[in-house]
C-alpha positions as CSV (number, residue, x, y, z in Angstrom):
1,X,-7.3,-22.4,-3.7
2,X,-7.9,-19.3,-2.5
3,X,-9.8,-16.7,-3.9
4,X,-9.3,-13.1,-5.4
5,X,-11.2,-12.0,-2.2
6,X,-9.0,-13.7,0.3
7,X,-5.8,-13.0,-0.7
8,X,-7.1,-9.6,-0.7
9,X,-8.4,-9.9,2.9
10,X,-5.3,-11.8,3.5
11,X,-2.7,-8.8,2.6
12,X,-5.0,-6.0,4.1
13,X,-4.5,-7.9,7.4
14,X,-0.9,-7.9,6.5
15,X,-0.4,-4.5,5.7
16,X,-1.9,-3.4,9.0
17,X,0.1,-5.3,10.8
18,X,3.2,-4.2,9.2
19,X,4.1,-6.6,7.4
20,X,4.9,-5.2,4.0
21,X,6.5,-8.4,2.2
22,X,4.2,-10.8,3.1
23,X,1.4,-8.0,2.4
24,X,3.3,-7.5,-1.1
25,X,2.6,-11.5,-2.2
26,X,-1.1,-11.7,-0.8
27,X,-1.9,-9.0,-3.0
28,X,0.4,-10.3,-5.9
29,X,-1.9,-13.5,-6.1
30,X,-5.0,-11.1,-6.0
31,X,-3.5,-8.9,-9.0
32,X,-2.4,-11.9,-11.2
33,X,-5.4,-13.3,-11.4
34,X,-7.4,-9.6,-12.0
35,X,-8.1,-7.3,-14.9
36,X,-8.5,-4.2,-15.9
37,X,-9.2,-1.0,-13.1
38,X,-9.3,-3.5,-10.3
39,X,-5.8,-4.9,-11.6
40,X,-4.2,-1.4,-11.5
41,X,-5.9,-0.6,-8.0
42,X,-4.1,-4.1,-7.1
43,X,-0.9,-2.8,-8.3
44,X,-1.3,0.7,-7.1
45,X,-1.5,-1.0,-3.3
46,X,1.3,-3.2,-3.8
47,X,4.0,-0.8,-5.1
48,X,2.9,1.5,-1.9
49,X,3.3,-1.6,0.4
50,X,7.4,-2.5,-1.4
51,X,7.4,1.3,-1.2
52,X,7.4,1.4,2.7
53,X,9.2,-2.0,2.8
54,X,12.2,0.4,0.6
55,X,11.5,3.1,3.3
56,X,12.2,0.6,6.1
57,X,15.2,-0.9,4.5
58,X,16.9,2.4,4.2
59,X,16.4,2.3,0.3
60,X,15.2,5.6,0.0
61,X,15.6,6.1,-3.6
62,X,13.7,2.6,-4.5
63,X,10.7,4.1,-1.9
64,X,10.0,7.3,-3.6
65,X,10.6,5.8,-7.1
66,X,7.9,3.3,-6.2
67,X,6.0,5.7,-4.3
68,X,5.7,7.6,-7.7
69,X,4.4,4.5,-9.1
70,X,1.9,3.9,-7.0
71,X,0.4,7.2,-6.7
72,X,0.1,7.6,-10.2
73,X,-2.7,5.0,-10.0
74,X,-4.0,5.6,-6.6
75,X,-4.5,8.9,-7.4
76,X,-7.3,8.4,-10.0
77,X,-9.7,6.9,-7.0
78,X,-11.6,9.0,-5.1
79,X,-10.9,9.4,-1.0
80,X,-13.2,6.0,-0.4
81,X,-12.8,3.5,-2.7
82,X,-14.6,0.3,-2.6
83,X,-15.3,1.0,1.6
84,X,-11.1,1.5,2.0
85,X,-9.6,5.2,2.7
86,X,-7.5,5.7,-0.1
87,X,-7.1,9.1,0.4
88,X,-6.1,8.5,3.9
89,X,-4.0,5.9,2.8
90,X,-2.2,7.9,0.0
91,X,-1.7,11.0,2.6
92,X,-0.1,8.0,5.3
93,X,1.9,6.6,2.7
94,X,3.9,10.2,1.6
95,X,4.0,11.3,5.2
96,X,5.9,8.1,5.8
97,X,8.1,8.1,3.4
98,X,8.6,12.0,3.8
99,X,9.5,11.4,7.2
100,X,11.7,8.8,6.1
101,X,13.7,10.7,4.1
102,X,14.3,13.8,6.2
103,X,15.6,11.7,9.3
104,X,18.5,9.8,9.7
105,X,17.9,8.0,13.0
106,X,16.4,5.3,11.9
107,X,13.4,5.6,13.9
108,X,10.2,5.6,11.8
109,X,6.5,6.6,12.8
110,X,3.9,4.6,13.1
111,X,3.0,2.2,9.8
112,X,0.2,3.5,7.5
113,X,-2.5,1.6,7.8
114,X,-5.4,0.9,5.3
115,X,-9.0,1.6,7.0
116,X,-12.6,0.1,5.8
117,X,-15.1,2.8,6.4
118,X,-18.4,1.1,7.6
119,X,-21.3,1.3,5.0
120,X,-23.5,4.0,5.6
């Protein structure tokens, strides 16, 4: 059985790599079996990940409502949070979905991606 950390490692992998459902149920393991701020951080990342998943779909409405929902929680944390670039990752996500929403082509940027910043 995998642990809390794996899936983790697991979905991060998957969310670089654009891969935003299989991402979604990495994380989903690591959430159920979490509590507290960690659990909302868990949830924060997994409603942005369905969120660009919407965006990619051509649900729009779903993607901003979940967008919503997971900015209301990644908001709270500061730009680096445990060595990941949340604040990168929160200015990716609404660019994306921004972008999303004001172009009809179909065509969508480049995949937000969530970076570790190297200890210091």
């Amino acid at each position: 059985m995998k642990s809390v950390a794996e899936h983790f490692e697991e979905g991060l992998e998957l969310f670089n790599a654009g891969r935003f459902f299989e991402c979604h149920e990495a994380w989903e393991a690591a959430w159920k079996r979490s509590h507290g701020e960690v659990k909302l951080f868990y949830q924060g990342l997994i409603q942005a990940a369905v969120a660009l998943l919407h965006a990619e779909r051509g649900n729009l409405e779903g993607a901003a409502s979940l967008c919503e929902k997971a900015m209301a929680k990644l908001d709270r944390l500061p730009p680096i949070h445990d060595n990941l670039a949340i604040g990168d990752l929160r200015v990716a996500v609404r660019n994306f979905l921004a972008y999303a929403a004001s172009h009809d082509s179909g065509e969508l940027p480049e995949r937000p991606k969530l970076r570790r910043i190297a200890r210091v």
